[in-house]
N, C-alpha and C positions, 0 to 999 in steps of 0.2 A: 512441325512441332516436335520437340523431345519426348523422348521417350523416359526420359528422369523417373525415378521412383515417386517423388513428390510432387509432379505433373499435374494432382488433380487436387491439390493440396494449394497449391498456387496461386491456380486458376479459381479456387476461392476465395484464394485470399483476396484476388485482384478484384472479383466480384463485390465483395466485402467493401471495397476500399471507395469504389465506386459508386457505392449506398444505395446498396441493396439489403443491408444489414438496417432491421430495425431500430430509432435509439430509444430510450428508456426512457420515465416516465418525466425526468426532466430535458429532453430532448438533447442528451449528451448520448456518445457512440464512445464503449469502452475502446483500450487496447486490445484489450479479451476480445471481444467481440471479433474484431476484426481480423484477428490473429486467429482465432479457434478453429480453423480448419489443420490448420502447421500444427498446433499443442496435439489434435489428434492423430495426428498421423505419427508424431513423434511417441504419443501412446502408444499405439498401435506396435511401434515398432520396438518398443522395449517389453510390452505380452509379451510380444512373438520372440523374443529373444529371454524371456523366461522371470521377467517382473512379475509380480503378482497386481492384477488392475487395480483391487482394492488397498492395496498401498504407496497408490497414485492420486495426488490430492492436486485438486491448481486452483491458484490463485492463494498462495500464500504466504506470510512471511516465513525465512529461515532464520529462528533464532540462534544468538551466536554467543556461549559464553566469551567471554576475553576478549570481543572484537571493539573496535576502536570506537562505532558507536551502534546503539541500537537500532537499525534499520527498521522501520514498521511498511519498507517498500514490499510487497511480495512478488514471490518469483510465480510464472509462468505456471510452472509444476516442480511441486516436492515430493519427493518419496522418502518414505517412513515407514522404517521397517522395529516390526516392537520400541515403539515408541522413541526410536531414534533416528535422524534424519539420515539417508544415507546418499540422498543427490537432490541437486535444485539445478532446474535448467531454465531459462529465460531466452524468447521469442523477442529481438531485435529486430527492424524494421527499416530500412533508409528508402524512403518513396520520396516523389513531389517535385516540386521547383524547388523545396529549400534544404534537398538531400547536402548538398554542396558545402551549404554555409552552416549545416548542423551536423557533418561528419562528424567531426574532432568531438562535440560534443557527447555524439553517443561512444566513442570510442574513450573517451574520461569517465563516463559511467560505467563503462563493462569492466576498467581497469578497477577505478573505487570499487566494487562489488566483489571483484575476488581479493582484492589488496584488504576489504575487511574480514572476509571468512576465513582468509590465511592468517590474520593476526589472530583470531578465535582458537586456532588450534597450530600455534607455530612450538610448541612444546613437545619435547617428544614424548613424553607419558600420554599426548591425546593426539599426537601426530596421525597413528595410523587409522583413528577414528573423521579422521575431516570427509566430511560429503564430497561425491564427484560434482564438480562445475561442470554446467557444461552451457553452451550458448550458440542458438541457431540465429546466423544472421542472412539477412533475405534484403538487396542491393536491385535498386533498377537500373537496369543498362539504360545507361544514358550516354550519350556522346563528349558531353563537359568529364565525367569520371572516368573514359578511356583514353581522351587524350592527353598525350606525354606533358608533362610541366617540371621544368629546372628547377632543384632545390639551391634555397637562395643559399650564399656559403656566406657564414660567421666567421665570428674572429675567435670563434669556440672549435670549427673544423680541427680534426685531428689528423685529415692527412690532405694533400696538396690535388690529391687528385680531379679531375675535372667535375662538375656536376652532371650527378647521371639523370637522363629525360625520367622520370616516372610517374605515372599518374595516379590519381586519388586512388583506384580502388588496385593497385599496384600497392598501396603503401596501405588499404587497410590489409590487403590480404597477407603482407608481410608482421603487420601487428598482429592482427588476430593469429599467426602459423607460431609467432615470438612467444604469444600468451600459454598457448600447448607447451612449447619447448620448455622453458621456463616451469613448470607447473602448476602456473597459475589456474589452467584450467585443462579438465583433462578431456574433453570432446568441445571439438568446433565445427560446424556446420556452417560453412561459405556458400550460399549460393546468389547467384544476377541473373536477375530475369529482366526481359523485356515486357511491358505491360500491353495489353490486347488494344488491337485485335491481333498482331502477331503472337505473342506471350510464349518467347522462348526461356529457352533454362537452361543454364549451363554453369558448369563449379570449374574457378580458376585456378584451383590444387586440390588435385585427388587428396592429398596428404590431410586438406581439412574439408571432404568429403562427407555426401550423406551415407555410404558406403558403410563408413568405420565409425559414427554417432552413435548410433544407440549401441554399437559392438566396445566401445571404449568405455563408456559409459557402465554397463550392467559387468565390465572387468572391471572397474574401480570399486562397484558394490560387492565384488565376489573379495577383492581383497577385504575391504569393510569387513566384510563376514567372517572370514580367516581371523582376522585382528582380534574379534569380538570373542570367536568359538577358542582358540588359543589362549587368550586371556581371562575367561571366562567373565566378559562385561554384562552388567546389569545395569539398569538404573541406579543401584545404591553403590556398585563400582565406579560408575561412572562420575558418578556424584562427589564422590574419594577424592580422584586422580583431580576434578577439577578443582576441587577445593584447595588440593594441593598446590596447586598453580598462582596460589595467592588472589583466586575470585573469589570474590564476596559471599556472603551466602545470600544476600539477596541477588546479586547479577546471577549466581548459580540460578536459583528459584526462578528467573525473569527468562533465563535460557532454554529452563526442560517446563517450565509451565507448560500443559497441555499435550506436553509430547509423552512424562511418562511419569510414573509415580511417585508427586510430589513428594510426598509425605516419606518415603524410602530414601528421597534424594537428599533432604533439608534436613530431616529428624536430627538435633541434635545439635545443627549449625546453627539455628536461632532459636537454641533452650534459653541459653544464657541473659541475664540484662543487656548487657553489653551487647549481645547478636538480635535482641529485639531491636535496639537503638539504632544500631546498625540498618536494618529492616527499614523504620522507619526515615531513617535518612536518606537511604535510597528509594525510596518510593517517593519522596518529595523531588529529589532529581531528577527519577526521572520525570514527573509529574510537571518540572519547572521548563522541562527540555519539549514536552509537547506542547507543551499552551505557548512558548516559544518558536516552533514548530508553525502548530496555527497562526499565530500574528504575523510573521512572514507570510504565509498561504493570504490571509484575508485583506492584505493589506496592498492586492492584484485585484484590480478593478475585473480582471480577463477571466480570475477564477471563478470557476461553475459549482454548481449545490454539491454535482455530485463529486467534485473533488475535495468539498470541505467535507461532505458525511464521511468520504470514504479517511476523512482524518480523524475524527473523530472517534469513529469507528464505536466503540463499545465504552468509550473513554467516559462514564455517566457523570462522571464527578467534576466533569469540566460546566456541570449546570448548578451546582452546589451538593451541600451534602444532605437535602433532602431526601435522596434517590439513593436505590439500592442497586439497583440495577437497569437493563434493556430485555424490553418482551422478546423473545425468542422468535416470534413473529411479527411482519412488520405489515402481513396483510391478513389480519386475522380478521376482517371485516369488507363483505360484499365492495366491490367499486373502491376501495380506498388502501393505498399503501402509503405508510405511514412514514416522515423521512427518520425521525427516532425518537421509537413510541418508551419512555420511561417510565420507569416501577419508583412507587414511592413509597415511605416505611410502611403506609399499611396497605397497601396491596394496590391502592389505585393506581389509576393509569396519567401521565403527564404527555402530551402530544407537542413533541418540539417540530416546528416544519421551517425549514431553511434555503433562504433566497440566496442571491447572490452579494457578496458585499460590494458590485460596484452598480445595485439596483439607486436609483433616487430617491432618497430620503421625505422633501417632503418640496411645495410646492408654493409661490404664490397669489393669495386668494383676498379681490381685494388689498387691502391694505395691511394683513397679517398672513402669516405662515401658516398653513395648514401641512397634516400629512401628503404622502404622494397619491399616486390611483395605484402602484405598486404597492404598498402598504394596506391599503385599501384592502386588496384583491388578495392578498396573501393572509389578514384576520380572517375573511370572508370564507377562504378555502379551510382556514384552521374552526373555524366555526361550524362548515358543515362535517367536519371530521367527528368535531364533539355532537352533533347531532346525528348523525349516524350511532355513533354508541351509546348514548341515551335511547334511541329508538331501539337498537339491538342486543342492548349490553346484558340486560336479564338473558335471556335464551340463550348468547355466544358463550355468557359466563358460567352458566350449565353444561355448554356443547365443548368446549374447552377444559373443562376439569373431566367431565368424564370421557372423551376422545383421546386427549393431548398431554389430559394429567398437570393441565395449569392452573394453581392458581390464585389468579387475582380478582379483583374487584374494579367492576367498569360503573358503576355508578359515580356519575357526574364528574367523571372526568374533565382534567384542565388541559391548557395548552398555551405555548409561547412559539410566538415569531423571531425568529431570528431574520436580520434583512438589512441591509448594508453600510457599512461605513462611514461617520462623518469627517474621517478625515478624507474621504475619498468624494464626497457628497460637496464638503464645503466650497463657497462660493463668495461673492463679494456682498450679494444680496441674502447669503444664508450664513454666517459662521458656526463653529462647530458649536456654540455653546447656545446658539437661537437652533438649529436641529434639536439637541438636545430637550431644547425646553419643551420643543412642539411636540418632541415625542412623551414626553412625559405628561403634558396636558391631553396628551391621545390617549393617554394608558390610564387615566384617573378616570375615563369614562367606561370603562371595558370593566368587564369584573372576572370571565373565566378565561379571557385571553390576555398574553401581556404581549407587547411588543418592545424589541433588545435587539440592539446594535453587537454586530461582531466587535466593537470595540469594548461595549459595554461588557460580554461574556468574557471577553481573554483580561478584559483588566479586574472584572469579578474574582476568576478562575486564579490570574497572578497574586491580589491579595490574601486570598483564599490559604494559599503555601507560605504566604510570607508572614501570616501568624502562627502555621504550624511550624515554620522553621524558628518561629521566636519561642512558641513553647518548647521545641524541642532544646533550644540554648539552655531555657530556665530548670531544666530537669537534670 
């Protein structure tokens, strides 16, 4: 076995991979999950190279003024220094039988990823503010990806020479060395392991070594910090320069949300009518672009709960505009986490819990339609959620405002099922508009639970924008 710096880093990963990693309450196994032995070592080794840990964040998006679209993917790990991002690094993976047939694929996402954070700041008034990229990829020696194979020649070929043998992981290691040179990204981490029980480790070019990672890395933040101390950048500078750039003030506001002092950064950009309108109109776009976002996701029989929450995400308004928000806690209650627990205008609590949209609809009973035993079981579980906080709601609602400093009001909380798809459900003995009807004669019997099709929320949520975008015409 190697003696690699990452050696034990690996060997959990491989651990990991092999499922010994627990999965989560809906029996999914993150990327995170799997990956978190790599994210810390990679930690570890930007400390020791003079990061500060607490301005190591993972698992989150980088927002990007000016970038070609808004990402809500998140990186691995961000670092954020005074409230400005100053590297995002993402943990890549090629294991399995179907490493082969889904190379190119990850190799088009790592290119889209810096090809959008370079259009974010391809100006040079914020040129020398752009985060380090940086990207560890972690390759299984496999025998298919070191041997040699002839690039086929086109009639695009620009020179006559013969085709030279090179194999797959020849030609990522040549991509990912191009992506450095280029500057698309300024540390690359190559390594191919074997998977156990041998579990060797070896890098196919020092040049994109774990060696020179986190050392190239924390030199791009130290330029960063030249940039900033030279210039004297603040949040309300920063906010100048982009404006400058001809961003919006709301894509401005959408980029430093969260990172640093809104109100330092906007003041002024949307005083005016005209920049309120603005405001508005971009908050319907982008509002139009995620419930678009979702309908592509739900309309994959394959996708799991937890890859629609994690779309979701804090998005409340995709259930209407009852809601103000999402409890800060999703397990504020013994035995139960919640998939997302919403705040309504006066304080109570709304329990939305979500299946899958390629779960079955409903069933043959007799000579009419009924719901499914999936529908069934999923009220039932949203049922005992609302009876847990009827049972506990006084006391937690005490225990919460004076601990936690929250608050709301748990009496008699409601909830709504989310649960699968009739265009994905439909059949020749069910079409979509007999699903439909049975769910709705299901839902007239229920009084503090509804049941709602993924189709039903995203075409709710689409009409929902298409009257704001009509008032906003009429104004």
């Amino acid at each position: 076995m190697s003696s690699h710096p990452a050696e034990s880093a690996v060997q959990r990963f491989w651990d990991a991979h092999s499922g010994s990693v627990e999965p989560d309450r809906n029996g999914a196994i993150r990327h995170g999950q799997i990956v978190q032995a790599i994210i810390d070592i990679v930690v570890d080794e930007l400390v020791r190279c003079g990061i500060d840990r607490a301005s190591i964040h993972l698992d989150q998006p980088l927002p990007l003024p000016g970038a070609y679209h808004e990402s809500s993917t998140p990186w691995d790990l961000v670092v954020i220094e005074d409230g400005m991002p100053v590297a995002a690094i993402e943990v890549t993976t090629g294991v399995g039988p179907s490493v082969r047939r889904n190379m190119q694929n990850r190799m088009n996402e790592i290119l889209a990823s810096a090809t959008n954070v370079s259009r974010g700041y391809d100006q040079p008034s914020v040129r020398a503010l752009k985060p380090a990229l940086a990207q560890l990829f972690l390759l299984e020696d496999l025998p298919e990806l070191t041997k040699p194979r002839r690039q086929r020649t086109t009639a695009l070929s620009l020179t006559e020479s013969p085709d030279v043998p090179t194999s797959r992981e020849d030609q990522l290691r040549d991509f990912l060395k191009r992506l450095v040179h280029d500057g698309l990204y300024d540390a690359i981490c190559f390594i191919v392991s074997q998977a156990p029980p041998t579990m060797t480790i070896r890098e196919p070019d020092p040049e994109i070594g774990f060696a020179t990672f986190a050392k190239n890395i924390v030199e791009r933040i130290t330029e960063i910090r030249e940039a900033r101390r030279r210039r004297n950048i603040d949040a309300t500078e920063l906010g100048r320069l982009l404006a400058a750039r001809n961003v919006s003030a709301t894509e401005l506001g959408r980029a430093l949300g969260g990172l640093v002092e809104l109100d330092d950064v906007v003041s002024g950009l949307s005083s005016t009518e005209s920049g309120r309108l603005a405001v508005d109109v971009d908050v319907i776009r982008r509002r139009r672009k995620a419930v678009a976002e979702l309908r592509e996701l739900v309309l994959d029989p394959a996708t799991t709960e937890a890859a629609i929450q994690k779309r979701i995400g804090r998005k409340y308004w995709i259930f209407g505009g009852h809601y103000t928000g999402v409890l800060e806690r999703r397990d504020g209650f013994a035995l139960d986490q919640h998939d997302i627990p919403l705040v309504c205008a006066d304080r109570s609590i709304h329990i939305v819990e979500l299946k899958r949209p390629g779960d079955k609809l409903v069933k043959k009973h007799r000579n009419h339609l009924i719901v499914s035993t999936e529908v069934h079981e999923a009220v039932a579980q949203c049922m005992n959620y609302l009876r847990t906080i009827d049972e506990l709601g006084a006391s937690m609602q005490t225990l919460h405002h004076n601990e936690l400093s929250l608050n709301y009001d748990y009496r008699r909380a409601k909830g709504t099922v989310v649960i699968g798809h009739p265009d994905l459900a439909a059949t020749a003995a069910a079409t979509r508009e007999q699903i439909e009807q049975t769910i709705r004669s299901y839902n007239a019997h229920l009084t503090r639970v509804q049941v709602v099709t993924f189709a039903e929320l995203v075409d709710s949520a689409e009409l929902a924008l298409k009257f704001e975008e009509e008032e906003q015409g009429d104004s």
